[in-house]
C-alpha positions, -999 to 999 in steps of 0.1 A, spaced: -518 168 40 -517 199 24 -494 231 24 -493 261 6 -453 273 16 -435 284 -11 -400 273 -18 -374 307 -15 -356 312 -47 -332 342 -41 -332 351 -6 -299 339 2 -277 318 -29 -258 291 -12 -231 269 -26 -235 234 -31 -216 222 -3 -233 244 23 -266 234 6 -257 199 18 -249 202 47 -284 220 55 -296 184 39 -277 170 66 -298 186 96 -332 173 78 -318 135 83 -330 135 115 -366 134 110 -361 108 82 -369 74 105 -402 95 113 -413 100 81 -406 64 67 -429 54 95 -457 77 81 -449 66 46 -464 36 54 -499 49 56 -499 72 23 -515 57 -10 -490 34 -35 -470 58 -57 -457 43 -91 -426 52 -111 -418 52 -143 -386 38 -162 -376 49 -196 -350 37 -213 -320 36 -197 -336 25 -166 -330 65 -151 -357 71 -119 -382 96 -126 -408 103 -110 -450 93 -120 -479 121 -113 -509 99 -120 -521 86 -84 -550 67 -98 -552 34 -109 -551 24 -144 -577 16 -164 -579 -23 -173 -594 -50 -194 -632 -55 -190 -640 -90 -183 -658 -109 -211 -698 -105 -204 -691 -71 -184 -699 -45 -209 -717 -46 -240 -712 -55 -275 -702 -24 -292 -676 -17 -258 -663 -49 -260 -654 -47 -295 -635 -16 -291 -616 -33 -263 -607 -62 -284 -597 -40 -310 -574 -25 -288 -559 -55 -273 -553 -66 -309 -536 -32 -314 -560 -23 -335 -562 14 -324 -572 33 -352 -597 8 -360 -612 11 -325 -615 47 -330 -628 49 -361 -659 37 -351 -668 60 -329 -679 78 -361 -703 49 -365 -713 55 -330 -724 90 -332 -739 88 -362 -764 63 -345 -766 83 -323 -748 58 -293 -728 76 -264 -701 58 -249 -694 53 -212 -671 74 -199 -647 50 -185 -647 32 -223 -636 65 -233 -612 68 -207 -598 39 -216 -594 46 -250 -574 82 -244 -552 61 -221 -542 36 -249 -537 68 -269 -517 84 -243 -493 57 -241 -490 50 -278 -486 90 -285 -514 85 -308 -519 120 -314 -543 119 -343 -565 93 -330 -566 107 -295 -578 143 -308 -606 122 -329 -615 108 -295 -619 144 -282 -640 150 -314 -663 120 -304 -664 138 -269 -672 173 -284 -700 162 -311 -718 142 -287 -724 165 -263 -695 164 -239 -685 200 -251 -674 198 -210 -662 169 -201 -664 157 -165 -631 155 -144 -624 121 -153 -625 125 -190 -606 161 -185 -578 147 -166 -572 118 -196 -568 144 -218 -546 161 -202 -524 134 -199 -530 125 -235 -520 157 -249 -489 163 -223 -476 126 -234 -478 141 -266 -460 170 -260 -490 191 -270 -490 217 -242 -515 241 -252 -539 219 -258 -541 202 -222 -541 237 -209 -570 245 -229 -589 211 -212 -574 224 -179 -584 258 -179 -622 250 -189 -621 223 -162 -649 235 -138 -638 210 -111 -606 201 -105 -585 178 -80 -552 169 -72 -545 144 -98 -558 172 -125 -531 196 -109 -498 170 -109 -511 157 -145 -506 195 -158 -475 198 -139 -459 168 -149 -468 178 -183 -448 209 -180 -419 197 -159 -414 167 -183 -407 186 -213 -386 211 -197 -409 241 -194 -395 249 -162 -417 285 -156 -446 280 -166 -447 245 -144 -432 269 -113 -463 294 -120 -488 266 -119 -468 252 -91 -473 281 -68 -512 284 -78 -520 249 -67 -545 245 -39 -530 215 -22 -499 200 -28 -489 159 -27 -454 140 -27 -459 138 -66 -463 177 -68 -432 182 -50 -410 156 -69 -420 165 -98 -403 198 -96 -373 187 -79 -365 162 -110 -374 191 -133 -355 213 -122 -325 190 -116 -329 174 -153 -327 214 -166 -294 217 -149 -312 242 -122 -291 226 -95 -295 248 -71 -330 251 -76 -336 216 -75 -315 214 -41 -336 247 -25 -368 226 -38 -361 193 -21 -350 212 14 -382 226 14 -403 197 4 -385 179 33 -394 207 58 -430 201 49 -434 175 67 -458 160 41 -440 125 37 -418 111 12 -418 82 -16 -390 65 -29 -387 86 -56 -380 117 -40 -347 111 -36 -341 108 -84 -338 141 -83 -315 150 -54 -299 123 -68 -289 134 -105 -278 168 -86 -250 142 -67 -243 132 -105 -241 166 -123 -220 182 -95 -198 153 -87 -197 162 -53 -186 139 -27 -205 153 2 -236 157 -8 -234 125 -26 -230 108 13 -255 129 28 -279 119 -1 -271 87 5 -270 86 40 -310 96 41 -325 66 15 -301 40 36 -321 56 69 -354 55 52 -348 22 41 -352 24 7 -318 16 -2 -328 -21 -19 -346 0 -48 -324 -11 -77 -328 19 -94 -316 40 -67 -287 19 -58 -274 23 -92 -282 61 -92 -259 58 -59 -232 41 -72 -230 62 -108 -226 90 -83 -198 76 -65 -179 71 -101 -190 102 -113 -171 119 -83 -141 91 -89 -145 74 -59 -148 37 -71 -139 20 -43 -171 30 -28 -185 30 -59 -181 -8 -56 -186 -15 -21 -222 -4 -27 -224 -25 -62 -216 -55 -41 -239 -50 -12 -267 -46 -39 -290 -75 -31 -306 -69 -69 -285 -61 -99 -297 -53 -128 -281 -46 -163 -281 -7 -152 -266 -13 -123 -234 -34 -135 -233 -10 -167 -227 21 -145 -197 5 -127 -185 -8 -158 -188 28 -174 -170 41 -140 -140 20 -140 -138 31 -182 -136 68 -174 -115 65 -145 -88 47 -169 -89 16 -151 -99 -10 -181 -88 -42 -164 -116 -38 -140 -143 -27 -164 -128 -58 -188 -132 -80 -161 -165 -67 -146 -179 -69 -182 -172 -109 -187 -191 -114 -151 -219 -93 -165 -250 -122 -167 -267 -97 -189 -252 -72 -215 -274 -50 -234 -265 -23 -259 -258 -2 -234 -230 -18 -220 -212 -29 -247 -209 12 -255 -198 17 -222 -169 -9 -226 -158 2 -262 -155 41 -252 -139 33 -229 -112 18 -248 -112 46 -271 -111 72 -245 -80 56 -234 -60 52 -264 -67 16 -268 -86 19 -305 -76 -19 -317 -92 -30 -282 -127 -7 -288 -126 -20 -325 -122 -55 -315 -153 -53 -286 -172 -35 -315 -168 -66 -338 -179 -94 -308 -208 -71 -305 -218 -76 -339 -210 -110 -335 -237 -113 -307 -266 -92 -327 -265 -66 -309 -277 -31 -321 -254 -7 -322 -269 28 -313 -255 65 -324 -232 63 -296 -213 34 -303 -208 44 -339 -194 76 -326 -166 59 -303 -159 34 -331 -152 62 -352 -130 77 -324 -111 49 -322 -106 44 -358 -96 77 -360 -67 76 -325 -50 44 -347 -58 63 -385 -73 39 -398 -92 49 -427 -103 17 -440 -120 3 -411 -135 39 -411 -151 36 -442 -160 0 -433 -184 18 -405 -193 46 -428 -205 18 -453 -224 2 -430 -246 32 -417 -253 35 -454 -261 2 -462 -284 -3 -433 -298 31 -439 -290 40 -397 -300 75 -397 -268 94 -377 -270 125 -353 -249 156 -352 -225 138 -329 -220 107 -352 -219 130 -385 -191 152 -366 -167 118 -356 -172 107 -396 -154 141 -402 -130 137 -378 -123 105 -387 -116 111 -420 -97 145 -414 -69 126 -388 -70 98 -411 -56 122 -443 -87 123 -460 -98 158 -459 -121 158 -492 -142 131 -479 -148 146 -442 -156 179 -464 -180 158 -489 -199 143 -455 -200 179 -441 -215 192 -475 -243 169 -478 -255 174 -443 -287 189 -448 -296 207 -412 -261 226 -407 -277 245 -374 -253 225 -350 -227 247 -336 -207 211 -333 -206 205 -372 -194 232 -373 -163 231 -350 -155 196 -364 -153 208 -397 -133 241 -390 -109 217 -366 -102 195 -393 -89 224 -415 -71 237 -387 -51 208 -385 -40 201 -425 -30 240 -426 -56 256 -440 -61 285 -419 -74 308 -450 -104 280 -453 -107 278 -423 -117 313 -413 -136 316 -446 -154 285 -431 -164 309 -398 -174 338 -416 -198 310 -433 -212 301 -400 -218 336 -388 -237 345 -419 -255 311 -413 -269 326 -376 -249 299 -358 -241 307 -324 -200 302 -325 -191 287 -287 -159 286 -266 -149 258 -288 -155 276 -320 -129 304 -310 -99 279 -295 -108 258 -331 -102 293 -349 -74 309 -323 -57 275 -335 -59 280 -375 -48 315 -372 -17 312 -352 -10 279 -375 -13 294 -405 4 332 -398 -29 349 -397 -23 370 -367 -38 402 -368 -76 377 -381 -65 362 -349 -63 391 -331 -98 401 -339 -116 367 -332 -98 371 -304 -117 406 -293 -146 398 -307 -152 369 -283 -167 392 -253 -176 425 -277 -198 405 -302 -205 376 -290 -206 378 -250 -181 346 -244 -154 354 -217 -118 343 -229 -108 314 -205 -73 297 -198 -77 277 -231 -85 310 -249 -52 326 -236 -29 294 -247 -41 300 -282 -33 337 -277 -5 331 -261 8 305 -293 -7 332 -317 17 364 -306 46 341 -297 54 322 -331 50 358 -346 75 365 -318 57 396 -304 66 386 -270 62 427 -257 24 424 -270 23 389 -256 31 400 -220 6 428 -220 -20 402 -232 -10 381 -204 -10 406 -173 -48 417 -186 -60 385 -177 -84 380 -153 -76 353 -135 -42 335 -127 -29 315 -158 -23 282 -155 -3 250 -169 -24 256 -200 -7 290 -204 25 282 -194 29 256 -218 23 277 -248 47 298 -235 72 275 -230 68 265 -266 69 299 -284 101 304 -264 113 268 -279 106 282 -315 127 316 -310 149 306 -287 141 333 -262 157 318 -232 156 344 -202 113 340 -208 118 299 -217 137 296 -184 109 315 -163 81 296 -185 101 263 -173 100 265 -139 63 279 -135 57 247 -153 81 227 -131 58 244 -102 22 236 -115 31 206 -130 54 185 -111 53 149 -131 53 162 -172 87 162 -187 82 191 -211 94 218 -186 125 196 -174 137 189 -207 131 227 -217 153 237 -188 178 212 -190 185 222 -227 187 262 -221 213 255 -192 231 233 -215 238 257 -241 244 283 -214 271 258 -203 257 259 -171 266 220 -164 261 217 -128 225 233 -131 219 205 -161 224 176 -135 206 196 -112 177 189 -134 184 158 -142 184 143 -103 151 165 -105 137 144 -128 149 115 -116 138 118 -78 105 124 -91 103 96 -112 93 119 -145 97 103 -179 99 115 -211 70 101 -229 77 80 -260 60 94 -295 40 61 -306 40 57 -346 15 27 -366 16 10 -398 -16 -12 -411 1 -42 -430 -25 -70 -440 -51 -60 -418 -31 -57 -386 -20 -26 -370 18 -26 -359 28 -3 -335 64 12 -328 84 33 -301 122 52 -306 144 20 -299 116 -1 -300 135 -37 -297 103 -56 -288 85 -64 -324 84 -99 -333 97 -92 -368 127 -69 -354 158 -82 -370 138 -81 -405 130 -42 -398 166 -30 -386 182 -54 -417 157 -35 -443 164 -1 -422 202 -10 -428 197 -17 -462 175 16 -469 200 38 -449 228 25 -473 212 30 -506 202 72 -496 242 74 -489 249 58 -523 221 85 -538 235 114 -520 
């Protein structure tokens, strides 16, 4: 059925949550339309790699294997050829072809583009337009057309299939979503909306192509407006209408529409699609609600690897690594994948010896590691500093010659900086050849920050300026940092101002701590004040904490004591405030106010959390609290610190 409405784009912007709940008033026609679906044409999908749903344009079938005697000789040796994967062979003779003057069929030549198409053969698939050309097919018919426009779109050669579609003299539906899908696919959002609009007749492919598009661009509103109206059509619906609706519930992590989303593919019945499950339950954990996160997981009738790697990436990011251990071990599959899932979450959570440990069983069981593991590895090695199982990892992307991205390169650094090896996380920044990467960058200039050098590290920036790389919001609390660190304020200051004047980014809460850290340790605290009532917006713990510190430093009380309790306000369960409070009433002699505090504190249940120190002695890390009595090897260490402590009072 066709329709020419158009979707509304700015007639009236709605929130997210009121956009759902116009979803909600579609559900009711749902149970219709999965009755209808049952008469439309099969509609395939397409995974890639991590299993994700997306959505397939091509509503024909595809072209298959002759049988033996059907075709003849010279056809069925290009089709052995290919089934041999022999593709540049099989092309090559179409040379011989032409030159004896032999056309080929054009389903053969279909055929071939197809194998093309799939292989992103681009240089054999533009000699099979050659063929087409110099044989007299300067037009080819729609069939041959529409191949080559999915040839060159699977190639992400754009102009070229909208040169094929544009001198198409007849074209039909499957043309249209081929050229669509070809856009949408690669993220060319516009010029896939304008072709959009211009389309005769419209299918369930047209409209969910556009809805994944825009959704996979981060155009959630967009995408949400798109599916409303593609539902109002009243045109039907496939299974994979719902992908992109879908990674909206993801992006936004919200809960309602997330149910409501839900809601419809358990009333259109689709709900036993694996892939759809798992795109249910990663939105569940996404919005940190594992519990139903995992009441779905175990109604699953099918579960695949993506499936149990989404709840055990869930329960990681929520904190809760018992659960993720545990679900990993009753895993009958693992993939790569998953065993990433599993170790970030470890590092994430301050358990580095744990992520290194998973990392090593991984190896253990052959399986690839992929620029994401490497990068939490390195995380992890970095969280317990340890520099020679750094290296180790560093060797070994070497040695295998694993060719790292931006984010991998950037973890090296930081690795080696927290581990006290500046000159080497410099040296691996150095030799990085494409330095375009705003996150090199902010690694590099971080690491400085943090071992003092706030000269170097605002030479760094200028560096990066005069390189044309866009500085970001992390850039400026990276350089905010190193100023205030290193006594540079009035530098400080500047970058400070030039944030909105030069480079359009508009200070945030983070922005203002750094500011805030900046004026206080100079202990302009007039100047500081001012800052503080310009802002535009309400500061937060974030601000308030900075404060509190500055005010630590210089001893300013009155403003420590105000600081304190905002804190004790906004943030009811850290110590930091407490303590703060409890110290500037003791020294005001204010006793009964002290214990005040302290039955605070204690009523709440808020504990002072213990500073955590390691030492690497034969290839084990040891790890130690203030009055730590626990270590196996305690009476050894207090006799030694006994020992130690009595030879600096015979040296004094």
């Amino acid at each position: 059925m066709a329709t020419n409405s158009r979707p509304c784009e700015d007639t009236h912007r709605q929130s997210p949550i009121s956009v759902y709940l116009t979803i909600r008033r579609s559900s009711s026609s749902l149970i219709t339309a999965a009755n209808a679906r049952r008469s439309r044409p099969l509609v395939t999908a397409d995974t890639d790699e991590q299993h994700s749903l997306t959505w397939c344009p091509y509503a024909m079938l595809p072209l298959r294997f002759p049988k033996p005697n059907s075709k003849p000789c010279v056809v069925q040796a290009i089709f052995k050829l290919c089934s041999q994967g022999h593709l540049s062979q099989a092309v090559d003779s179409l040379d011989l072809l032409a030159r004896k003057g032999q056309r080929l069929d054009s389903q053969t030549l279909a055929f071939l583009l197809q194998q093309c198409a799939n292989s992103h053969s681009l240089k054999e698939g533009k000699l099979v337009h050659l063929h087409l050309k110099v044989t007299g097919r300067k037009k080819p018919n729609t069939l041959l057309s529409n191949h080559l426009i999915k040839f060159y779109c699977r190639c992400d050669e754009h102009v070229e299939a909208r040169k094929v579609f544009d001198k198409m003299s007849a074209r039909n539906l499957y043309s249209w979503n081929s050229m669509l899908s070809g856009y949408a696919k690669s993220g060319m959002i516009k010029p896939a909306r304008r072709l959009f609009d211009k389309m005769p007749e419209r299918d369930v492919v047209s409209w969910n192509a556009m809805v994944v598009a825009y959704a996979q661009c981060g155009c959630y509103y967009e995408a949400l407006m798109f599916y409303l109206d593609f539902r109002r059509s009243a045109i039907g619906f496939s299974e994979f209408s719902f992908a992109g609706v879908f990674t909206v519930c993801v992006k936004l992590k919200e809960l309602g529409l997330t149910r409501q989303v839900h809601c419809q593919v358990l009333v259109a019945g689709f709900l036993s699609n694996v892939i759809l499950s798992s795109s249910a339950v990663d939105a569940y954990a996404k919005c940190g609600e594992m519990s139903d996160a995992r009441k779905l997981f175990d109604e699953m009738g099918v579960r695949d690897v993506l499936a149990w790697t989404t709840l055990v990436s869930g329960y990681a990011k929520c904190g809760d690594m018992q659960e993720a251990s545990e679900l990993f071990d009753a895993m009958p599959e693992k993939n790569p994948v998953s065993w990433t899932a599993l170790i970030s979450g470890y590092a994430r959570n301050s358990m580095g010896n744990k992520a290194l440990e998973m990392f090593s069983k991984m190896m253990l069981f052959q399986f690839r590691p992929d620029q994401f593991t490497f990068s939490s590895c390195l995380c992890a090695c970095a969280s317990i500093a340890s520099l020679k199982l750094g290296k180790q990892i560093h060797a070994y992307l070497t040695r295998t010659g694993f060719r790292p991205n931006t984010i991998v390169i950037s973890s090296l650094i930081d690795m080696y900086s927290k581990c006290g090896s500046l000159g080497d996380g410099r040296r691996v920044f150095d030799i990085m050849g494409n330095k375009q990467n705003c996150v090199l960058w902010n690694t590099m200039l971080s690491a400085l920050a943090q071992h003092g050098y706030g000269e170097a590290a605002t030479k760094m920036y200028d560096d990066m300026v005069r390189s044309d790389v866009k500085p970001d919001r992390i850039t400026f609390v990276v350089i905010l940092n190193a100023c205030s660190h290193s006594g540079r304020i009035e530098e400080g200051l500047a970058c400070f101002h030039s944030m909105t004047c030069d480079h359009g980014i508009v200070p945030d809460q983070e922005h203002y701590a750094c500011l805030t850290d900046l004026l206080g340790r100079a202990g302009r605290f007039d100047e500081l004040m001012n800052e503080l009532e310009k802002m535009p917006c309400k500061a937060d713990g974030l601000v308030w904490n900075a404060l509190l510190g500055v005010c630590r430093i210089h001893g300013n009380l009155e403003l420590g004591r105000k600081a304190a309790e905002k804190l004790i306000e906004l943030e009811p369960q850290s110590s930091a405030p407490y303590v703060f409070l409890s110290s500037i009433y003791s020294a005001l002699g204010s006793w009964t106010s002290v214990e005040k505090v302290r039955h605070l504190m204690n009523t709440r249940c808020v504990k002072k959390e213990r500073a955590i120190s390691w030492v690497e002695i034969r290839n084990k890390h040891h790890a130690f609290t203030v009055s730590d009595r626990l270590h196996p090897s305690n009476e050894e260490i207090c006799s030694v610190l006994e020992l130690l402590a009595g030879q600096m009072e015979d040296d004094a």
